[in-house]
C-alpha atoms as a printed R data frame, in Angstrom:
    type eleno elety resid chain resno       x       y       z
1   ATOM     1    CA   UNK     A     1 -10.331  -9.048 -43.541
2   ATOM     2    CA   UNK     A     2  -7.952  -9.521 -45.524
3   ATOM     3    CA   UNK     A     3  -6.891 -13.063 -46.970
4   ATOM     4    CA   UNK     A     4  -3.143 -14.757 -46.278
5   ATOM     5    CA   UNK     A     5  -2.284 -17.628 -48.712
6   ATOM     6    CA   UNK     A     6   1.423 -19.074 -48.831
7   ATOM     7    CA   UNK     A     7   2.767 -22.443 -49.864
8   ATOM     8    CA   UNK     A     8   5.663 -22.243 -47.475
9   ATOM     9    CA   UNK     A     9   3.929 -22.001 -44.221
10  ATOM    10    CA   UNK     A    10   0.529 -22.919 -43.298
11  ATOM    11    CA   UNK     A    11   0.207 -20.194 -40.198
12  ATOM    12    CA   UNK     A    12  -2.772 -21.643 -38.737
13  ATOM    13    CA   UNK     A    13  -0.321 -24.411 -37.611
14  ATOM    14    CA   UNK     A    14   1.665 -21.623 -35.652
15  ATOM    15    CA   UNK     A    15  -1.204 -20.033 -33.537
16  ATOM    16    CA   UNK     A    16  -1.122 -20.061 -29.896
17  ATOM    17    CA   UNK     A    17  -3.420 -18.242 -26.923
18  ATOM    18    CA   UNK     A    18  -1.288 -16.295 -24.642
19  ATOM    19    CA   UNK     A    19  -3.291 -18.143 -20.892
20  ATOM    20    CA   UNK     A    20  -3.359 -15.104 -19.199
21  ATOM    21    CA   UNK     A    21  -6.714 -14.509 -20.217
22  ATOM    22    CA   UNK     A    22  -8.027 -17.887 -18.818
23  ATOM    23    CA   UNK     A    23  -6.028 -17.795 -15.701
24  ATOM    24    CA   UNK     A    24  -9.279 -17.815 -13.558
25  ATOM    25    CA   UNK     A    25 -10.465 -20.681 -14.768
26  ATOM    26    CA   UNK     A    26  -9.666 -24.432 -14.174
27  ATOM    27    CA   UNK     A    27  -6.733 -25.498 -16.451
28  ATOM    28    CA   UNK     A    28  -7.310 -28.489 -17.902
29  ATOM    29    CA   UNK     A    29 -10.325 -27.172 -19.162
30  ATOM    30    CA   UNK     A    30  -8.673 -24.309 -20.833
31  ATOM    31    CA   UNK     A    31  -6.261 -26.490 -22.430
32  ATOM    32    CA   UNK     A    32  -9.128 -28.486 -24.024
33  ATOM    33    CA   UNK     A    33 -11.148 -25.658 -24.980
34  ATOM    34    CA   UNK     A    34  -8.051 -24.009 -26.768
35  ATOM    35    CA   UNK     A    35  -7.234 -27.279 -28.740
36  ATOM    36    CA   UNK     A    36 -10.830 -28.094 -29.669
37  ATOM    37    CA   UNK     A    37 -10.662 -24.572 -31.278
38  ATOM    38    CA   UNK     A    38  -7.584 -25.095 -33.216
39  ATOM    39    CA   UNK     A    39  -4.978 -23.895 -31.401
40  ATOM    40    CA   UNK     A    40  -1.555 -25.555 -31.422
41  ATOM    41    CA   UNK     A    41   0.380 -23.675 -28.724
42  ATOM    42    CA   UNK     A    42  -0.087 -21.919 -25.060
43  ATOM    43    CA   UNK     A    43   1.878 -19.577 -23.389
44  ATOM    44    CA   UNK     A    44   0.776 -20.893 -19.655
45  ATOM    45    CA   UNK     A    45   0.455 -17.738 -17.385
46  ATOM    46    CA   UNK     A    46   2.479 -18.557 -13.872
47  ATOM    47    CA   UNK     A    47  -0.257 -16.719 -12.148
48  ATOM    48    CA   UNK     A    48  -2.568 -18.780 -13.244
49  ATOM    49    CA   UNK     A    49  -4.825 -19.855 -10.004
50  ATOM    50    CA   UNK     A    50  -3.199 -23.660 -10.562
51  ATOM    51    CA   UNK     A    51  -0.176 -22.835  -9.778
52  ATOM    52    CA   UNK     A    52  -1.466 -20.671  -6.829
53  ATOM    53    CA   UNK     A    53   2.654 -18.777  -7.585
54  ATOM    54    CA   UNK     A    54   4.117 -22.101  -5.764
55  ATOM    55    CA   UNK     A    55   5.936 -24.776  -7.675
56  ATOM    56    CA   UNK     A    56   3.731 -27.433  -8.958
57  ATOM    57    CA   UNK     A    57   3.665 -30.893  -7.184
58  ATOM    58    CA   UNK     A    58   5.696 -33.906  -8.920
59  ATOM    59    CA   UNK     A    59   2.286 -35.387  -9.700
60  ATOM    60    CA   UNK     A    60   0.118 -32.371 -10.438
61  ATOM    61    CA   UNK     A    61   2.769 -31.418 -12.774
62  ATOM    62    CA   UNK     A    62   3.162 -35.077 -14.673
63  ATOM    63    CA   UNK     A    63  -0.804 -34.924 -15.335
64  ATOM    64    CA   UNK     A    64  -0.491 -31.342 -16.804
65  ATOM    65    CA   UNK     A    65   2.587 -32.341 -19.159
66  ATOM    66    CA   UNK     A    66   0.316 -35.461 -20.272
67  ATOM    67    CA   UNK     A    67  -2.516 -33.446 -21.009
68  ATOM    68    CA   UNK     A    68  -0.591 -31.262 -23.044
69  ATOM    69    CA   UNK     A    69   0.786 -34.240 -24.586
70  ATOM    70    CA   UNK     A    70  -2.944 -35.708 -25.362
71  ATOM    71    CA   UNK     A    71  -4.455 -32.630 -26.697
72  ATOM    72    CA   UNK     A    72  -1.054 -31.969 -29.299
73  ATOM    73    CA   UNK     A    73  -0.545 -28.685 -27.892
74  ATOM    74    CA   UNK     A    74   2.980 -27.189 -27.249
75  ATOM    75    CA   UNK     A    75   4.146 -24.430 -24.696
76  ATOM    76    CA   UNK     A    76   5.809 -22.399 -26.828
77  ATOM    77    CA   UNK     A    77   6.411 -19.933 -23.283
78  ATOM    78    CA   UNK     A    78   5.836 -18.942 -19.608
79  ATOM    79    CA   UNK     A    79   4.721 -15.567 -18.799
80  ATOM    80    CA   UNK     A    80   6.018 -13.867 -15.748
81  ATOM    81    CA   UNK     A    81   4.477 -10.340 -14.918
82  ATOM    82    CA   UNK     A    82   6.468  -9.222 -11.612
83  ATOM    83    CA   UNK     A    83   4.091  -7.271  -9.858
84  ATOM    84    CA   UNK     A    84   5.872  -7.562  -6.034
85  ATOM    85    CA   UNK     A    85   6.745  -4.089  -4.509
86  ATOM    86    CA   UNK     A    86   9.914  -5.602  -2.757
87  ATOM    87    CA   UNK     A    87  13.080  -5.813  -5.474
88  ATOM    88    CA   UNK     A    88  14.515  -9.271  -3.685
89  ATOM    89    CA   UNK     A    89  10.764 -10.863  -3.186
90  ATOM    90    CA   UNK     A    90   9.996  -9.764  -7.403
91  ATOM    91    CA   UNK     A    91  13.246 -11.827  -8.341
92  ATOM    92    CA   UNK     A    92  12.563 -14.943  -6.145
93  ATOM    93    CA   UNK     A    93   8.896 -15.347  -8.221
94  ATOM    94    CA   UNK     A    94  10.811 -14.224 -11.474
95  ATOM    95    CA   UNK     A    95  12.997 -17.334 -10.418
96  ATOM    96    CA   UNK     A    96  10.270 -19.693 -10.196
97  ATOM    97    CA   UNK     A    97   9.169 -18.302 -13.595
98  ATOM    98    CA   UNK     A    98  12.368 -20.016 -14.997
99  ATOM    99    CA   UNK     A    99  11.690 -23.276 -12.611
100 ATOM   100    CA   UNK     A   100   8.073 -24.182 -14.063
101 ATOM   101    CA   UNK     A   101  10.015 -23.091 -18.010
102 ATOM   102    CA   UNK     A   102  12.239 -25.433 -16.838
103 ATOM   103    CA   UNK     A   103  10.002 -28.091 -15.950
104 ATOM   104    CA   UNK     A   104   7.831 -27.977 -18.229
105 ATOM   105    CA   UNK     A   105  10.272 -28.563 -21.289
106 ATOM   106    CA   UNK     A   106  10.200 -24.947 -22.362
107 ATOM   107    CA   UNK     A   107  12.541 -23.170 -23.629
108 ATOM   108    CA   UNK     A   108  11.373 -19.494 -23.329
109 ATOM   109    CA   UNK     A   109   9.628 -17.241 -20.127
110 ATOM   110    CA   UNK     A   110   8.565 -14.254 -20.927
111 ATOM   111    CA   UNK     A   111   8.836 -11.262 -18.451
112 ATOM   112    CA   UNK     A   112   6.753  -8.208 -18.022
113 ATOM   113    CA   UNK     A   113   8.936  -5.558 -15.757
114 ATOM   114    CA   UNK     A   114   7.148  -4.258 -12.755
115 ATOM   115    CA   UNK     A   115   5.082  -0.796 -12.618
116 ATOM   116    CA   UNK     A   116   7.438   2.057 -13.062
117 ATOM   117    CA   UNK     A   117   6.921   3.718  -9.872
118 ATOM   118    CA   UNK     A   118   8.322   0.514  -8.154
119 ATOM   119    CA   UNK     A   119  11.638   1.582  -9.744
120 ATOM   120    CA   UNK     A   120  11.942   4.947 -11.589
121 ATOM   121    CA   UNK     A   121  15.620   4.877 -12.307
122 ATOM   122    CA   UNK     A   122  15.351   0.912 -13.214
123 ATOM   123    CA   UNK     A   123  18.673   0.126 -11.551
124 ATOM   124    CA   UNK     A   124  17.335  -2.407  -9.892
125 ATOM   125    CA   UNK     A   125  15.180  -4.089 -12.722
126 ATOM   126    CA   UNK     A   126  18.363  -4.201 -14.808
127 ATOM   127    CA   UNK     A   127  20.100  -5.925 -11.749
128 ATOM   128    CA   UNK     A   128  17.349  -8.538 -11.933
129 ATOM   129    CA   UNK     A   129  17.052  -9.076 -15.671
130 ATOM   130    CA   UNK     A   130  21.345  -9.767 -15.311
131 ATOM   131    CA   UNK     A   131  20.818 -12.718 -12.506
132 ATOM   132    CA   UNK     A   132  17.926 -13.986 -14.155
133 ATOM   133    CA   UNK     A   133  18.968 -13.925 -17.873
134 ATOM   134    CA   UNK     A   134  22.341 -16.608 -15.737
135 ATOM   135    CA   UNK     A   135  19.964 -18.766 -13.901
136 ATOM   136    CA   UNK     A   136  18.474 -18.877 -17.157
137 ATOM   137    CA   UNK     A   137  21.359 -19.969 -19.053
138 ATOM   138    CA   UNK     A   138  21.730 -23.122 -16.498
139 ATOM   139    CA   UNK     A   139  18.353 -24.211 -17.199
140 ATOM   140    CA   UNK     A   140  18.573 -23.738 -20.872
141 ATOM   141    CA   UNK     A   141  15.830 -21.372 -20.902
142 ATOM   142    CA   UNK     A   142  16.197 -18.081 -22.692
143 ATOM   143    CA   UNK     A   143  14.425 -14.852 -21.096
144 ATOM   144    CA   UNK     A   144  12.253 -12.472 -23.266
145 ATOM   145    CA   UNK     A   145  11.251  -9.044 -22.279
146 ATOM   146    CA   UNK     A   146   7.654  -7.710 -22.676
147 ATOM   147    CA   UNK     A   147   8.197  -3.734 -22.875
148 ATOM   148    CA   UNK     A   148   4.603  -2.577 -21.548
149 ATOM   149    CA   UNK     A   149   3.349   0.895 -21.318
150 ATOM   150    CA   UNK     A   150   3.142   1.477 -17.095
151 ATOM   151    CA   UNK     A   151   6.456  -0.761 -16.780
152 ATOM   152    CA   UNK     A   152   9.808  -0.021 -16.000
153 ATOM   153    CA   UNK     A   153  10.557  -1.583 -19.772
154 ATOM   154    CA   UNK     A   154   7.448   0.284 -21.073
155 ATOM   155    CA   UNK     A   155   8.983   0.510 -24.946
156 ATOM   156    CA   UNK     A   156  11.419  -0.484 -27.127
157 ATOM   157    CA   UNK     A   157  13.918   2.648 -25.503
158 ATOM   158    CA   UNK     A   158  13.646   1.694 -22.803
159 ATOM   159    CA   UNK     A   159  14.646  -1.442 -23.943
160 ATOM   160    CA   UNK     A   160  17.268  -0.905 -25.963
161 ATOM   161    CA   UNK     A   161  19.123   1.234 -23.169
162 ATOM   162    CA   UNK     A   162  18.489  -2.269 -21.002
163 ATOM   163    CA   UNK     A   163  20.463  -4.557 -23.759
164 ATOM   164    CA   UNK     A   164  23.440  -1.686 -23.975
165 ATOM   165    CA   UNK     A   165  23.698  -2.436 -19.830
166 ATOM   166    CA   UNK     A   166  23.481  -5.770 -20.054
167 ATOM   167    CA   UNK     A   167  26.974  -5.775 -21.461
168 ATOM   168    CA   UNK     A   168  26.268  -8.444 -24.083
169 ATOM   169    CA   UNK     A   169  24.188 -11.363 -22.237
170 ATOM   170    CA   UNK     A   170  21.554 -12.688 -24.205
171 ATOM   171    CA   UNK     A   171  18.320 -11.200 -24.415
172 ATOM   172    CA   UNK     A   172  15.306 -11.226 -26.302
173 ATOM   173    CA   UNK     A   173  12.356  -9.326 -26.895
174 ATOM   174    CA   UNK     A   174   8.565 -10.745 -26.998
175 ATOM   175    CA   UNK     A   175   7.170  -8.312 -29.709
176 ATOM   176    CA   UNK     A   176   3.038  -7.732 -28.952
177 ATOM   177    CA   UNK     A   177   2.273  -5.981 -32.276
178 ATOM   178    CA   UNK     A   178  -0.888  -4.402 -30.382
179 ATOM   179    CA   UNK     A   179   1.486  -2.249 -27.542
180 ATOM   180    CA   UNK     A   180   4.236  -1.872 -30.441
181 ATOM   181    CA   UNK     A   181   1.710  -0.519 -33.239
182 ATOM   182    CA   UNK     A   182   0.085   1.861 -30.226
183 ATOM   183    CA   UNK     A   183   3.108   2.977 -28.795
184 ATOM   184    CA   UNK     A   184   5.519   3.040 -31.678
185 ATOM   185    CA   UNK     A   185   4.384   3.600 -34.878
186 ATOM   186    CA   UNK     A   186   5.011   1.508 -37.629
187 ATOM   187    CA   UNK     A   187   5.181  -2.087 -36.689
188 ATOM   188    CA   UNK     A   188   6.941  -3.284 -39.995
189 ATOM   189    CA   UNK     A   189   9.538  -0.685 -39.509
190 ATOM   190    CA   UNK     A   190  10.210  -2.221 -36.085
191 ATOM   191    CA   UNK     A   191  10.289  -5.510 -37.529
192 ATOM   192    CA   UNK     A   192  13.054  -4.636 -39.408
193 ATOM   193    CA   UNK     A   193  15.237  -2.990 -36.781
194 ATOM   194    CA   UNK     A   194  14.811  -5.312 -34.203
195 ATOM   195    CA   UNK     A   195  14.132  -8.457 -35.863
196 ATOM   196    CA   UNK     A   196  17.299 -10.102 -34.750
197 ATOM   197    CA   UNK     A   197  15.894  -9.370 -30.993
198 ATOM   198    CA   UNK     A   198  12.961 -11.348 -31.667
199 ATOM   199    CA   UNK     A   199  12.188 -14.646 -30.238
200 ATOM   200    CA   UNK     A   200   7.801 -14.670 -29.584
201 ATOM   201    CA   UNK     A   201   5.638 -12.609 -31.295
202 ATOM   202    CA   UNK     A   202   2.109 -11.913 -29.838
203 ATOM   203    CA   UNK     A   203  -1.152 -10.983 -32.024
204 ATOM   204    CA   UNK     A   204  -3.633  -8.587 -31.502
205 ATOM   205    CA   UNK     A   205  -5.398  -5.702 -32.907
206 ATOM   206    CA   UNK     A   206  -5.884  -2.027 -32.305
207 ATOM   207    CA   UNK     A   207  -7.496   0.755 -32.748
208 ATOM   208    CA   UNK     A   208  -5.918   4.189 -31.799
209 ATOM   209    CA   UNK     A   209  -5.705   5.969 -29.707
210 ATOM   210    CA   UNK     A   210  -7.790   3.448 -27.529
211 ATOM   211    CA   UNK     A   211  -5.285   1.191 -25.193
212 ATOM   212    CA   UNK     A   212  -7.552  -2.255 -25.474
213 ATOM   213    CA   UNK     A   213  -6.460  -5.872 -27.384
214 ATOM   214    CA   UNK     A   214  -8.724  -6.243 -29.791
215 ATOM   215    CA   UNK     A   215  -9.579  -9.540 -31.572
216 ATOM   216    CA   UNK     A   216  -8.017  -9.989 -34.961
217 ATOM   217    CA   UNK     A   217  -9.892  -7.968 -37.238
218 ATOM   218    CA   UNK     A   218 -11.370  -5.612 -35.209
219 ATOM   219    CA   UNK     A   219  -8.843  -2.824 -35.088
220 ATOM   220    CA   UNK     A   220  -7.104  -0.657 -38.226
221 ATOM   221    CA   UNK     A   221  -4.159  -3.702 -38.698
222 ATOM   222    CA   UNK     A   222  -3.039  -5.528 -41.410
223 ATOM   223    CA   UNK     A   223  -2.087  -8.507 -39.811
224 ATOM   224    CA   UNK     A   224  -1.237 -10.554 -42.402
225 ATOM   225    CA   UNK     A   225   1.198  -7.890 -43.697
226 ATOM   226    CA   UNK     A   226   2.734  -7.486 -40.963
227 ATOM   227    CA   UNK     A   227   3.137 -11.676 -40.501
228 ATOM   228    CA   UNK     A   228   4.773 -11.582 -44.140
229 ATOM   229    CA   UNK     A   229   6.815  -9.396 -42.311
230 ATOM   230    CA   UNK     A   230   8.137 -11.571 -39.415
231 ATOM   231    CA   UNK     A   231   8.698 -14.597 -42.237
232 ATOM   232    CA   UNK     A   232  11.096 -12.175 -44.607
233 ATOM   233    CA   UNK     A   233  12.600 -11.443 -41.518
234 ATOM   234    CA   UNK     A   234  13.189 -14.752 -40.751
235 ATOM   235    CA   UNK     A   235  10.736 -15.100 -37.553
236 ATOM   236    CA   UNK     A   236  10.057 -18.674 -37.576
237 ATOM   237    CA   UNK     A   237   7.993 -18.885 -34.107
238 ATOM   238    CA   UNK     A   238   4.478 -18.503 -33.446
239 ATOM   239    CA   UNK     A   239   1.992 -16.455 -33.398
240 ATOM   240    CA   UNK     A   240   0.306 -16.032 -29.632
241 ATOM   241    CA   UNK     A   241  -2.979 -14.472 -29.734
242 ATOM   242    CA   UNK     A   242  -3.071 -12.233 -26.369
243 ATOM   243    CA   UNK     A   243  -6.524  -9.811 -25.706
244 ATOM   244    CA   UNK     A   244  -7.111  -7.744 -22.861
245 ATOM   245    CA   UNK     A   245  -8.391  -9.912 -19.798
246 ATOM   246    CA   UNK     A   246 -11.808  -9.935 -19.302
247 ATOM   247    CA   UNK     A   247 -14.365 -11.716 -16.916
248 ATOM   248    CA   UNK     A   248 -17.081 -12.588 -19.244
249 ATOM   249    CA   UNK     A   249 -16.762 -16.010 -21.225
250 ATOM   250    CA   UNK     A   250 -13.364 -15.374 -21.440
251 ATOM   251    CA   UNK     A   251 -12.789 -19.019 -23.390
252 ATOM   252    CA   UNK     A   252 -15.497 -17.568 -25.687
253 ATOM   253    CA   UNK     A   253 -13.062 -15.074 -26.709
254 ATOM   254    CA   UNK     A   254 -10.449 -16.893 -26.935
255 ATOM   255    CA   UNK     A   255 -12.778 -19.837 -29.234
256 ATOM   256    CA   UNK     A   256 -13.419 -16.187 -31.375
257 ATOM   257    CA   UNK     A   257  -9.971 -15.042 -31.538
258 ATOM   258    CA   UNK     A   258  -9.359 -19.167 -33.718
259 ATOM   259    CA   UNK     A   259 -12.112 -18.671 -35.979
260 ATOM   260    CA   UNK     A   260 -10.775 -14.702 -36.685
261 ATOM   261    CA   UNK     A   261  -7.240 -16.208 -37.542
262 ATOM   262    CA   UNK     A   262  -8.900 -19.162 -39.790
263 ATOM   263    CA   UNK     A   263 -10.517 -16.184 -41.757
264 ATOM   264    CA   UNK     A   264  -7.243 -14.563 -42.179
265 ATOM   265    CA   UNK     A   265  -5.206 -16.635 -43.099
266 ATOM   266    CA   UNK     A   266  -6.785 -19.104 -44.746
């Protein structure tokens, strides 16, 4: 792997661990695990089986933002995948999405649209995007969308016809360099077009044709091109390490995934 040096930005201070991969497991050990390793942000997963998909409790939700607190981690986002067959029931648990953003002092959720066949024509995820993107806005919390292959937002047309319909609200895009390299091409050309759209950038690696989120260094990337990329863009976020879930040791992985990045760009 490739080496990263720069005196303007130590990136090992910008890596988070996308929680999705955790989600099974109790959270306050996650949290530990992923700041003993080195990590300095989480994007916390609303499915995770703590939250159970029901709004935390006053006092469940003061010991998680103290733990955070104690371990000098930061939630740089909430992830939302909608996944419910029924359009009104999907934007009620998009909602609470944007409650636990809210309440947790973060500024960002992330959304991943719901399986294509749910809504072919995607009238109806636009709809949703448009009331969510205003409860948003009252919450100061911005909304990011996660184009996914299987997804009604499955690439970047997709969702660039999606910001022409949205008739100028404010919308972002999380960029996963493993689904955009796979799926588009050339992720530093995409950097350039969209990098305006960009407010979260998830890291993984690839290795075509195979679908699968490989850990850094494992796949045919160069990651640390394509972060010079993001920084002469003017991407000043972090960088969220998200792999493919997986049952076995998944905080393994995830402890893996740290000492990958500390080769890279160190």
């Amino acid at each position: 792997m490739n080496g990263l040096h720069t005196s303007e930005r130590d990136e090992l201070g910008n890596i988070g661990f996308r929680m999705g991969l955790v989600r099974d497991l109790p959270l306050k050990k996650s949290l530990k695990t992923l700041a003993d390793a080195g990590y300095k942000s989480v994007g916390i997963c609303s499915a995770h089986a703590d939250f159970n998909n029901k709004k935390l409790s006053p006092a469940k939700l003061s010991k998680l933002k103290e733990q955070i607190d104690e371990l000098d981690l930061r939630i740089c986002s909430v992830c939302h995948c909608c996944k419910n067959v029924d359009p009104e029931a999907a934007l009620d648990e998009s909602r609470k999405g944007i409650e636990l953003a809210s309440e947790l002092k973060c500024n960002l959720m992330i959304l991943r649209t719901a399986p294509v066949e749910m809504d072919p024509q995607g009238r109806q995820t636009t709809h949703n995007i448009a009331e969510l993107i205003q409860a948003a806005e009252e919450v100061h919390v911005k909304v990011a969308i996660e184009p996914e292959p299987g997804t009604v937002i499955h690439g970047l047309y997709e969702f660039s016809v999606l910001t022409s319909q949205l008739a100028g609200l404010p919308i972002s895009l999380n960029l996963n360099i493993g689904n955009i390299a796979l799926n588009e091409g050339n992720v530093i050309a995409v950097i350039q077009e969209w990098a305006r759209f960009i407010e979260i950038v998830h890291l993984c690696d690839v290795r075509r044709p195979d679908q699968n989120h490989l850990l850094p260094g494992d796949g045919h990337l160069d990651i640390p091109d394509i972060v010079i990329s993001l920084r002469k863009h003017h991407y000043k976020g972090d960088l969220v390490i998200d792999l493919d879930e997986t049952a076995e040791a998944p905080d393994q992985l995830a402890v893996e995934a740290m000492q990958r990045c500390k080769q890279m760009f160190s």
